[in-house]
One Martini backbone bead per residue (centre of mass of N, CA, C, O) as a GRO file, in nm:
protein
  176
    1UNK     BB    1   7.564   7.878  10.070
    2UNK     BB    2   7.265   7.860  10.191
    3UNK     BB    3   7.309   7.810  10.448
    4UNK     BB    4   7.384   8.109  10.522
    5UNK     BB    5   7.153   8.245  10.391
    6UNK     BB    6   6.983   8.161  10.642
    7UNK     BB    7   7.136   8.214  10.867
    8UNK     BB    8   7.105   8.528  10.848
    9UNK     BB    9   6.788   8.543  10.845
   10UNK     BB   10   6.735   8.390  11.105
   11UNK     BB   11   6.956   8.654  11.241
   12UNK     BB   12   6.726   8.838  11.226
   13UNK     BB   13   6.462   8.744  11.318
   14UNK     BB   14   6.592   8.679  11.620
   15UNK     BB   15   6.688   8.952  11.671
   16UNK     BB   16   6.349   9.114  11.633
   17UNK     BB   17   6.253   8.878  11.836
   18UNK     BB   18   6.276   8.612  11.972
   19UNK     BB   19   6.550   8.639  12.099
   20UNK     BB   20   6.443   8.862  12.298
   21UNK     BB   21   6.170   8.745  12.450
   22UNK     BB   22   6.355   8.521  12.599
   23UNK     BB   23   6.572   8.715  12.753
   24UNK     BB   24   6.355   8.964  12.902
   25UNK     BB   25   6.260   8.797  13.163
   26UNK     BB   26   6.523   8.780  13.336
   27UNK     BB   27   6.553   9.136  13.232
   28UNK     BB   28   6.441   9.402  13.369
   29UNK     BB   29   6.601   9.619  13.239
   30UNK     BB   30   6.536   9.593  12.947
   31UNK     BB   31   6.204   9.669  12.988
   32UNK     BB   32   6.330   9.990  13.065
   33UNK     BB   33   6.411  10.020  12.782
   34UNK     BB   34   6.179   9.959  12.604
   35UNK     BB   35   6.001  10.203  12.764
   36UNK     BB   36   6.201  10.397  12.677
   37UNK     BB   37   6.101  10.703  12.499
   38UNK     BB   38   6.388  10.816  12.423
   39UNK     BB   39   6.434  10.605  12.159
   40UNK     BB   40   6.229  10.674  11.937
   41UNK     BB   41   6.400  10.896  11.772
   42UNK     BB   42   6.571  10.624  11.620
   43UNK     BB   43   6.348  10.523  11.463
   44UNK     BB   44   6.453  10.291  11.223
   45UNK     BB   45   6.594  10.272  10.914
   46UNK     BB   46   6.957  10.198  10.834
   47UNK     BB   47   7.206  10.258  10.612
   48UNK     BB   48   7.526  10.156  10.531
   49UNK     BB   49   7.833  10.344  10.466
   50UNK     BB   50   8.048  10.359  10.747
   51UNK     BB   51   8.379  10.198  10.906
   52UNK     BB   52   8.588  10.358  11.135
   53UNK     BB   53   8.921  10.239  11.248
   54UNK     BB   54   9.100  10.324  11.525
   55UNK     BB   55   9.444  10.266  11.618
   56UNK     BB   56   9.597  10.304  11.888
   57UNK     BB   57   9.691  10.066  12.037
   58UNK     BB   58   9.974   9.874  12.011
   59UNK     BB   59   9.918   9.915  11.693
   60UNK     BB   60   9.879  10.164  11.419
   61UNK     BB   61   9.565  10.172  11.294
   62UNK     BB   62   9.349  10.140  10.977
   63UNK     BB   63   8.988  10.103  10.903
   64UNK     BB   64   8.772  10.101  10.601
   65UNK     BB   65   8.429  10.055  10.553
   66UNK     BB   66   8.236  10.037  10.282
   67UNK     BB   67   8.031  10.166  10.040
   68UNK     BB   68   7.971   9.877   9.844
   69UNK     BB   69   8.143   9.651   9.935
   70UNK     BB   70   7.917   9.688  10.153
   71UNK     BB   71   7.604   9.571  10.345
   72UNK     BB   72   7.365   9.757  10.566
   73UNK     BB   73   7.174   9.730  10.864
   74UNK     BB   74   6.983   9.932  11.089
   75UNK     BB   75   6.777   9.866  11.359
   76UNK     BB   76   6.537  10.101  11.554
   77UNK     BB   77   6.255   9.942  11.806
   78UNK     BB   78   6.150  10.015  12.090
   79UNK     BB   79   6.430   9.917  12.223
   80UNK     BB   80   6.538   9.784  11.935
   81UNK     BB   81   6.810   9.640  11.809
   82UNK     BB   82   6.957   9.566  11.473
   83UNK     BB   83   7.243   9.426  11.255
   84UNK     BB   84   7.380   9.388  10.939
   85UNK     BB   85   7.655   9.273  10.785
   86UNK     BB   86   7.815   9.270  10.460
   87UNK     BB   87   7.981   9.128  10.169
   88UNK     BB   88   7.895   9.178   9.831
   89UNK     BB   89   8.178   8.997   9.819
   90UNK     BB   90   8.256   8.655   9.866
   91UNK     BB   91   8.410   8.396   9.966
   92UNK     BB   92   8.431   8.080   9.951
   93UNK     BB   93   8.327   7.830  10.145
   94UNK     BB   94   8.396   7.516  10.370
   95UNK     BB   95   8.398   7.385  10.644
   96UNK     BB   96   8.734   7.257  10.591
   97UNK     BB   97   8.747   7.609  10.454
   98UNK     BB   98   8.734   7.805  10.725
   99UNK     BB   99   8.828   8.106  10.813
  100UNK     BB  100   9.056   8.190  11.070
  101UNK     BB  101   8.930   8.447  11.041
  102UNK     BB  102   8.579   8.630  11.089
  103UNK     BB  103   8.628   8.833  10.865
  104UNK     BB  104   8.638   8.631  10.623
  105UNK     BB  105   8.311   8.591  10.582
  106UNK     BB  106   8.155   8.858  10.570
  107UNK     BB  107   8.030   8.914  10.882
  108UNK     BB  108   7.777   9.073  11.064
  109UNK     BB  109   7.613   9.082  11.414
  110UNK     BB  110   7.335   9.236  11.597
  111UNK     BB  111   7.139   9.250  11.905
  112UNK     BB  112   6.889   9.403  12.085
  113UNK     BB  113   6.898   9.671  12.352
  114UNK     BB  114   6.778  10.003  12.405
  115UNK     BB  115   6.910  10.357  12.518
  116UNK     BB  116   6.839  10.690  12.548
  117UNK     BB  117   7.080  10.931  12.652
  118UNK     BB  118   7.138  11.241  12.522
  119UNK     BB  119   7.441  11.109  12.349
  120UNK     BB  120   7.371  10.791  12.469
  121UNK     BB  121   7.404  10.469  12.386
  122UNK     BB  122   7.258  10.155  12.522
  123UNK     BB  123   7.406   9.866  12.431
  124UNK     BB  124   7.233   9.518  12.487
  125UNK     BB  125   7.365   9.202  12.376
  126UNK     BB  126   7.160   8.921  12.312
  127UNK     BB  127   7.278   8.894  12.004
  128UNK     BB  128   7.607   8.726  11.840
  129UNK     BB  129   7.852   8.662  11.690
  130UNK     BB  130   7.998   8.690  11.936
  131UNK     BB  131   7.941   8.501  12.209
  132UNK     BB  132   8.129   8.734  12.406
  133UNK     BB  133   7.913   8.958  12.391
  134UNK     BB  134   7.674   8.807  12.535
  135UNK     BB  135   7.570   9.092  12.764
  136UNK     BB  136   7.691   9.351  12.654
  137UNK     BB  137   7.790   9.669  12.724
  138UNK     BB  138   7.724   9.976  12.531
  139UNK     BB  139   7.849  10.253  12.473
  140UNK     BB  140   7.737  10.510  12.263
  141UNK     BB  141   7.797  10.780  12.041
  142UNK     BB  142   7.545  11.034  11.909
  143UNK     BB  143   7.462  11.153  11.593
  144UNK     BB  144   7.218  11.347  11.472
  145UNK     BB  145   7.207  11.461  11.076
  146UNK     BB  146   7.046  11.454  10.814
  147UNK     BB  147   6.995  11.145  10.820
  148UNK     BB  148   7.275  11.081  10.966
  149UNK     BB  149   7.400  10.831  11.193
  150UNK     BB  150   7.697  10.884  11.438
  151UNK     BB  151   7.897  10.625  11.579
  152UNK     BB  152   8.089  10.644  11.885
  153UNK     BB  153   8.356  10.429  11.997
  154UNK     BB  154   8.582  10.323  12.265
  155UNK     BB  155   8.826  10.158  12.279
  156UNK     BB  156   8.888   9.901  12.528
  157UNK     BB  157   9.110   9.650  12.657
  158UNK     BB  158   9.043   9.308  12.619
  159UNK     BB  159   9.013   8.945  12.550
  160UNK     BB  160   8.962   9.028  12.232
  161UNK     BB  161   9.120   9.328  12.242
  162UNK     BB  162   9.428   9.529  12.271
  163UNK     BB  163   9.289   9.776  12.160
  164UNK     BB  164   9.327  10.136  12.096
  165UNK     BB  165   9.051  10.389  12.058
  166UNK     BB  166   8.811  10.412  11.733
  167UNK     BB  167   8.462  10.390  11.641
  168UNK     BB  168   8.330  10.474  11.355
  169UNK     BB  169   7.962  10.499  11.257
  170UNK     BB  170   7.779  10.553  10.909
  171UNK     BB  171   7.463  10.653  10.871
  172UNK     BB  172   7.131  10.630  10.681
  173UNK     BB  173   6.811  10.707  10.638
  174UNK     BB  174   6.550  10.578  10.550
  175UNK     BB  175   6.304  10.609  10.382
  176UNK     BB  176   5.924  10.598  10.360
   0.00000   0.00000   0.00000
């Protein structure tokens, strides 16, 4: 259990710094998003409000995660974002006793680079639970709104998943 949680802060640390300036030398794109002045719009800390998936094929199904179940941060800063979700009760594993699917974890993270263009956060994943998401681009709408800022993907199936649908992440902005 412990191994778990150096993990994850490990994987928050590398995130926000290290793993981000190791990866962005080889790719030009990314200094430009960096650079890219509308992004501080979304700088701060978000906390994980909820996320639901709707699956319209190849079989229609809802999946809902919300918090107190859940908890995650979502950091936006400088053309940088980190993510990392968790429930806040996991069952116990143990190498030997591994969960046979990634959800079973109750773990999920991801970080790199981002920039914003009118409603479209273009975000390219740099470090990934998932190791075929690295160097994955992907546009999400958003809008913010009170406080709360609201993310919205189009499902488009690929080899990870043939699910077509959405997903929508609401997050609520900490104040400092």
């Amino acid at each position: 259990m412990r191994w778990i949680l150096v993990t994850i802060i490990l994987f928050a640390v590398l995130g926000c710094g290290v793993g981000l300036t190791s990866r962005s030398d080889s790719n030009s794109s990314s200094k430009e998003r960096v650079n890219d002045k509308s992004s501080n719009s979304l700088d701060g800390v978000y906390e994980f409000v909820s996320r639901t998936t709707t699956v319209d094929a190849p079989d229609k199904s809802t999946e809902r995660l919300s918090a107190p179940e859940w908890f995650g941060l979502w950091i936006f800063h400088n053309g940088y974002f980190s993510q990392t979700r968790m429930m806040n009760i996991r069952p116990d594993w143990t190498p030997s006793q591994f969960p046979k699917d990634p959800s079973g974890l109750g773990v999920d993270g991801s970080s790199g680079t981002y920039s914003v263009k009118d409603d479209t956060i273009e975000m390219k994943h740099m470090v990934n639970f998932y190791p075929g998401r690295i160097g994955a681009l992907e546009d999400v709408k958003y809008q913010f709104e009170n406080e709360t800022l609201t993310l919205t993907w189009q499902l488009i199936p690929g080899p990870e998943s043939r699910a077509r649908g959405q997903r929508v992440v609401v997050l609520r902005k900490i104040k400092q």
